[in-house]
Residue frames as qw, qx, qy, qz and C-alpha x, y, z in Angstrom:
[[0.755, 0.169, -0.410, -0.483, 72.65, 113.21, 116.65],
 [0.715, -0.260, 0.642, -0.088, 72.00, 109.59, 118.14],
 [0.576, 0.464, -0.627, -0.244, 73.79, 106.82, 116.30],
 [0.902, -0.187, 0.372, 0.113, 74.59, 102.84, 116.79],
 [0.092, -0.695, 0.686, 0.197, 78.37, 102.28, 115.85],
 [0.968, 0.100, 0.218, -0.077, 78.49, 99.58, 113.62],
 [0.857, 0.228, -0.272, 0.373, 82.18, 99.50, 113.93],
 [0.632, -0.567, -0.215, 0.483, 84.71, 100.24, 116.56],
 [0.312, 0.838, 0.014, 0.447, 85.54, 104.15, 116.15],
 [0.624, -0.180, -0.340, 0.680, 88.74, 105.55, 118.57],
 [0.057, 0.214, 0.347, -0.911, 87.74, 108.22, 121.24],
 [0.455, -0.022, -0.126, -0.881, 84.22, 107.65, 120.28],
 [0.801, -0.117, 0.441, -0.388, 82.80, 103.99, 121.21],
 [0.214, -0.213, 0.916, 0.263, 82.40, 100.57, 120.44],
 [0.180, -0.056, -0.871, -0.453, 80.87, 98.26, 117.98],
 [0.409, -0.513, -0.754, -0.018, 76.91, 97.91, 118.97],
 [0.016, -0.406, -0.368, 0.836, 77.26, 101.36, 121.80],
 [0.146, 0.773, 0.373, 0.491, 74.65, 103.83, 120.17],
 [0.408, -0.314, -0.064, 0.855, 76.42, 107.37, 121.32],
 [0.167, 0.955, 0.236, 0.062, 75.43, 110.97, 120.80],
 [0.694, 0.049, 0.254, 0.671, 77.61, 113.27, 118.25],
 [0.234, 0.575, -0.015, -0.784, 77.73, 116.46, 116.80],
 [0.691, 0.601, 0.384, -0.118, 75.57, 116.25, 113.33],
 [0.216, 0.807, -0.536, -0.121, 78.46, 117.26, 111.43],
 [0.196, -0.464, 0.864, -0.019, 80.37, 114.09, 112.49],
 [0.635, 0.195, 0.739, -0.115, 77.79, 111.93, 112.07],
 [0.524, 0.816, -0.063, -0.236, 77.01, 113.75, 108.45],
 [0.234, 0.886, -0.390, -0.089, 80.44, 113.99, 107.55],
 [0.036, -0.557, 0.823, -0.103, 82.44, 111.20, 108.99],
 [0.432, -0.158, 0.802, -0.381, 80.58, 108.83, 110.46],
 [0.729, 0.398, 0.497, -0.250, 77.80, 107.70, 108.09],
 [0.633, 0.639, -0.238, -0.367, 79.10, 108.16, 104.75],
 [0.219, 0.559, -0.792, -0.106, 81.79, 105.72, 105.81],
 [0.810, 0.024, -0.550, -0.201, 79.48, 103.17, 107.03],
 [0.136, 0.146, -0.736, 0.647, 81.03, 103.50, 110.74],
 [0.107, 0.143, 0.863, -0.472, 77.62, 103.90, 111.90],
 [0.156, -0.468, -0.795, -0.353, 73.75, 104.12, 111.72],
 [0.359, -0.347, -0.072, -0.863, 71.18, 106.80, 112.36],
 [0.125, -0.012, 0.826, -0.549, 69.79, 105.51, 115.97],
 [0.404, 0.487, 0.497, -0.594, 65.93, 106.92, 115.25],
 [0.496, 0.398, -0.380, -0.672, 65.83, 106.41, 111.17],
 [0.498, -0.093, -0.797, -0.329, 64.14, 102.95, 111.80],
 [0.818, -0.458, -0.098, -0.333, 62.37, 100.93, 113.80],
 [0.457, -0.631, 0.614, -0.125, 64.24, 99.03, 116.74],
 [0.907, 0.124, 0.353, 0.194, 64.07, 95.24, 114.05],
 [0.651, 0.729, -0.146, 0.152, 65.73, 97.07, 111.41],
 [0.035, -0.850, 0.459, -0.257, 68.33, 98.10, 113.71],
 [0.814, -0.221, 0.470, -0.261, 68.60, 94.75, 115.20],
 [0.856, 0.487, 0.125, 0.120, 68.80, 93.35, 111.94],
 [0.334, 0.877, -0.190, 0.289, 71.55, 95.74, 110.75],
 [0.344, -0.673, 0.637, -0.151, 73.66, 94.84, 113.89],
 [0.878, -0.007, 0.469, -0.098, 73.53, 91.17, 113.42],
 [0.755, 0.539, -0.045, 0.371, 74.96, 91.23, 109.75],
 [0.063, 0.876, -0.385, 0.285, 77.29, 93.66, 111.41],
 [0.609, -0.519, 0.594, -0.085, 78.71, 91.36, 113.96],
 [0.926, 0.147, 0.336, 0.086, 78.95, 88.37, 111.58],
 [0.523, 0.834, -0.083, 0.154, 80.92, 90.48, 109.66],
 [0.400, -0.836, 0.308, -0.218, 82.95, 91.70, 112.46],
 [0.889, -0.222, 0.389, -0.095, 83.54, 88.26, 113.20],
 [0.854, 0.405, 0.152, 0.291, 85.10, 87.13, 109.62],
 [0.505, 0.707, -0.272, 0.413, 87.50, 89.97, 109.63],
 [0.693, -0.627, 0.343, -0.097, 88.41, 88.74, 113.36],
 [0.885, 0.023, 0.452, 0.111, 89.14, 85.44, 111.75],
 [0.653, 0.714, 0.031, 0.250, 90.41, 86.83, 108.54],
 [0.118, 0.826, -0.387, 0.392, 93.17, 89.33, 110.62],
 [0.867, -0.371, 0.279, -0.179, 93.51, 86.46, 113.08],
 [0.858, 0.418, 0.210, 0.212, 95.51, 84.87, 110.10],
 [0.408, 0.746, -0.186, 0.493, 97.10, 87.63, 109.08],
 [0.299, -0.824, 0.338, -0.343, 98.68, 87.70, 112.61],
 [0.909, -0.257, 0.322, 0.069, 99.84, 84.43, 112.97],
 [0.774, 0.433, 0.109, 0.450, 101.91, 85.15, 109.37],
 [0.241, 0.855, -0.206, 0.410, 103.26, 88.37, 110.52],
 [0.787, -0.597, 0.156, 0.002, 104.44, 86.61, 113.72],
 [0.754, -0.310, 0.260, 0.517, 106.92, 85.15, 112.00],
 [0.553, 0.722, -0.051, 0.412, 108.32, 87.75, 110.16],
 [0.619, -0.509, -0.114, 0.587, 111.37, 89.28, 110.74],
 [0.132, 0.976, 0.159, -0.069, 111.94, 92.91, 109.82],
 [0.771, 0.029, 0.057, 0.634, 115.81, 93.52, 108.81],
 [0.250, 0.960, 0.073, 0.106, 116.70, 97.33, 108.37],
 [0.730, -0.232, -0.152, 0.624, 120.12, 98.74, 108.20],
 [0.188, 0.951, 0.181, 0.167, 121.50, 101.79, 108.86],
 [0.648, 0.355, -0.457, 0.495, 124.19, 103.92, 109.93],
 [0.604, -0.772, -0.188, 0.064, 125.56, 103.76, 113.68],
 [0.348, 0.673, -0.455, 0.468, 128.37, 105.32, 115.39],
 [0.233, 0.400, -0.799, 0.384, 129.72, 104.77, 118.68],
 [0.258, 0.080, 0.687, -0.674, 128.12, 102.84, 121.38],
 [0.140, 0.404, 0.898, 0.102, 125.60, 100.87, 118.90],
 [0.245, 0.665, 0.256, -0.657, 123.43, 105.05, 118.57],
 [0.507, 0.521, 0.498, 0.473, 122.16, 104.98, 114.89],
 [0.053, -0.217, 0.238, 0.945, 122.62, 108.26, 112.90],
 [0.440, -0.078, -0.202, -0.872, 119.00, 108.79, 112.87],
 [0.422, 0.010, 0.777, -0.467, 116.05, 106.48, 113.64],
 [0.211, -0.164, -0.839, -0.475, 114.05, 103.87, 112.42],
 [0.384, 0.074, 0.043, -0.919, 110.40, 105.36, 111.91],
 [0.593, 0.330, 0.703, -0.211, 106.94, 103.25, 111.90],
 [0.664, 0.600, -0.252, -0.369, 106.93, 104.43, 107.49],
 [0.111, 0.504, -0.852, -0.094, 110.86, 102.49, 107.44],
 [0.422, -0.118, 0.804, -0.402, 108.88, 99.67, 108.84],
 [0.691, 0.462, 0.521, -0.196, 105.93, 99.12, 106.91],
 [0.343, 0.756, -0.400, -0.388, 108.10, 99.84, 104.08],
 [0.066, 0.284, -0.954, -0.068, 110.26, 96.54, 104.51],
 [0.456, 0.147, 0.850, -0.221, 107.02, 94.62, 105.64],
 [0.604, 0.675, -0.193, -0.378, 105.47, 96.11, 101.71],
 [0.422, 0.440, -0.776, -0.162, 108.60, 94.27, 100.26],
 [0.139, -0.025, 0.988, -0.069, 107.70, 90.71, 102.28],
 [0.226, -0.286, -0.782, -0.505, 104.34, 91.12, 100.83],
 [0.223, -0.608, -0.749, 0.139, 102.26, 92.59, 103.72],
 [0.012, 0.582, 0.181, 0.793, 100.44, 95.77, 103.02],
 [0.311, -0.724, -0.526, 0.319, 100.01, 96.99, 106.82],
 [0.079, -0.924, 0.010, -0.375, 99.47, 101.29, 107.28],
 [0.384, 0.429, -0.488, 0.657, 102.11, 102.97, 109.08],
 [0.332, -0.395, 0.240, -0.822, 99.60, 104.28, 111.77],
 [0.900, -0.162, -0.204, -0.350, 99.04, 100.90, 112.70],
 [0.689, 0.201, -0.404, 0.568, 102.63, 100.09, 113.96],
 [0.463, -0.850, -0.060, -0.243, 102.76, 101.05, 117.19],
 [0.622, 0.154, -0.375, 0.670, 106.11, 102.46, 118.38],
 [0.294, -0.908, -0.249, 0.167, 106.48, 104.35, 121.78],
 [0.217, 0.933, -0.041, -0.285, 109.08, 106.02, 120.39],
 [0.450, 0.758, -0.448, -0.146, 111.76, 106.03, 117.38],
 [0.933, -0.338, 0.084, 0.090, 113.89, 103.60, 117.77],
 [0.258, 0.954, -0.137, 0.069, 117.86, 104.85, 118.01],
 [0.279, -0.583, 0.763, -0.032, 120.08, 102.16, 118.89],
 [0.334, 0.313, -0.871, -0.176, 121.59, 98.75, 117.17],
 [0.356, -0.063, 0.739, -0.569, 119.65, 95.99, 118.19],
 [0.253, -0.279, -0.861, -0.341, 116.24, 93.35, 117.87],
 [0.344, 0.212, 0.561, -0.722, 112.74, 94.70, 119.31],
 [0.093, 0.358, 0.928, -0.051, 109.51, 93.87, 119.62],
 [0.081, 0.091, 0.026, -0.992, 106.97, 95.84, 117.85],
 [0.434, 0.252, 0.828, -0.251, 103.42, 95.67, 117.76],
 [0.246, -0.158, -0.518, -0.804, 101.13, 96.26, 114.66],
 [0.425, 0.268, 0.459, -0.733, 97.34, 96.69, 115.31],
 [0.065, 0.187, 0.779, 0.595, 95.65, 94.71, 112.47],
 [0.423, -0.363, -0.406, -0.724, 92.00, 95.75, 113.33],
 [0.792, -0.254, -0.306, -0.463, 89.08, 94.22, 115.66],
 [0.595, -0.678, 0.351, -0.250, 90.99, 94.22, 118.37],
 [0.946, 0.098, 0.109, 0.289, 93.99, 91.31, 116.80],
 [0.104, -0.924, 0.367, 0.020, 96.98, 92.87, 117.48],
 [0.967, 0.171, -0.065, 0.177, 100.17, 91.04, 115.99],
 [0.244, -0.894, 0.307, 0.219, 104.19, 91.70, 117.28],
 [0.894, 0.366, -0.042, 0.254, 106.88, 91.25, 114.96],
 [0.695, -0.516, 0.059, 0.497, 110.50, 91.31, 115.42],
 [0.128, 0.984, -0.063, -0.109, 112.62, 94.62, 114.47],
 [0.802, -0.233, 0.047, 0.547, 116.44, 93.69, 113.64],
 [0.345, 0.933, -0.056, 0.080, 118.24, 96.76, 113.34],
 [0.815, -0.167, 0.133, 0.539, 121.85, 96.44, 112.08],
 [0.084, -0.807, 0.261, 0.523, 124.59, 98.81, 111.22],
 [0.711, 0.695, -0.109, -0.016, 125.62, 99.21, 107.28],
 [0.782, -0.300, 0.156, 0.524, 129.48, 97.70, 107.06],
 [0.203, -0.880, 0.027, 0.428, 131.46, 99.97, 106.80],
 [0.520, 0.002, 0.717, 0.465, 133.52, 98.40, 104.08],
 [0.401, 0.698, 0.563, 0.187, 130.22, 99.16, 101.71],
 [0.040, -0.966, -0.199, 0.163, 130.62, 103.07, 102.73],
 [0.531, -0.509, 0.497, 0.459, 134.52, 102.99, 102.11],
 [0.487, -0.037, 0.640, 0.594, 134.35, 101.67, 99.22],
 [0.188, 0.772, 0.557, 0.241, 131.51, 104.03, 97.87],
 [0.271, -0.917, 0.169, 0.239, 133.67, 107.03, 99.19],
 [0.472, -0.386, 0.560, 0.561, 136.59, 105.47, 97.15],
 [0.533, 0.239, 0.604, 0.542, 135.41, 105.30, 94.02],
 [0.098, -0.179, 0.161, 0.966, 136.15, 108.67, 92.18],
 [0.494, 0.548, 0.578, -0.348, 133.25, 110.31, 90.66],
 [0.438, 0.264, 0.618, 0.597, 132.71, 110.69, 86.69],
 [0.367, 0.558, 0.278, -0.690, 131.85, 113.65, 84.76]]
């Protein structure tokens, strides 16, 4: 089936491409969500038409996630955990651990939008990016510390109750 993409879809085109799918996808995936538009079920104004509001749209949630990227700049991400020798954490911090802490500062980003090239398994401050949409791509800063040990001591000392 021929379609016009009236939003960017990954491993399948861009915004404004018209592309040929299987009719399933387009059925199933593609149109009911509004990702794109039957190529030959108008005339070439309608379509025309239909892109235009699309782009203006496009545009506002440029400008809209444009924002949101300038506030998530400065965040800083804090996470602790536990490490043993040589700064190596006793497990890894995961792109969920992430958008978990950035939930508690008040910004609702998807995990699958946090782009880590992989886990991350040592003490330390990185750069990570988040993908907000429409090509606005925002990098906040990762601090991962180690849990004092003190806390763990003293939660190992105290006896347990039955």
């Amino acid at each position: 089936m021929k379609v016009i993409l009236s939003e960017d879809v990954d491993n399948v085109g861009a915004m404004g491409t018209t592309v040929m799918v299987a009719d399933g996808f387009a059925r199933n995936y593609l149109l009911p969500r509004k990702l794109a538009v039957q190529a030959d079920s108008a005339s070439a104004k309608q379509v025309e038409h239909e892109m235009a509001i699309i782009r203006r749209k496009e545009e506002r949630r440029k400008a809209e996630f444009g924002q949101v990227a300038k506030n998530l700049e400065k965040v800083t991400v804090e996470i602790q955990m536990r490490a043993g020798e040589e700064e190596k954490l006793f497990g890894s911090v995961t792109t969920s651990m992430i958008a978990e802490k950035l939930e508690e500062k008040g910004f609702a980003v998807d995990r699958k939008k946090i782009s880590l090239a992989e886990p991350i398994k040592s003490l330390g401050i990185f750069s990570v990016p988040v993908k907000l949409g429409c090509g606005v791509e925002a990098t906040i800063k990762v601090w991962v510390s180690a849990i004092q040990d003190a806390v763990i001591e003293s939660a190992e000392a105290t006896p347990e109750q039955n």
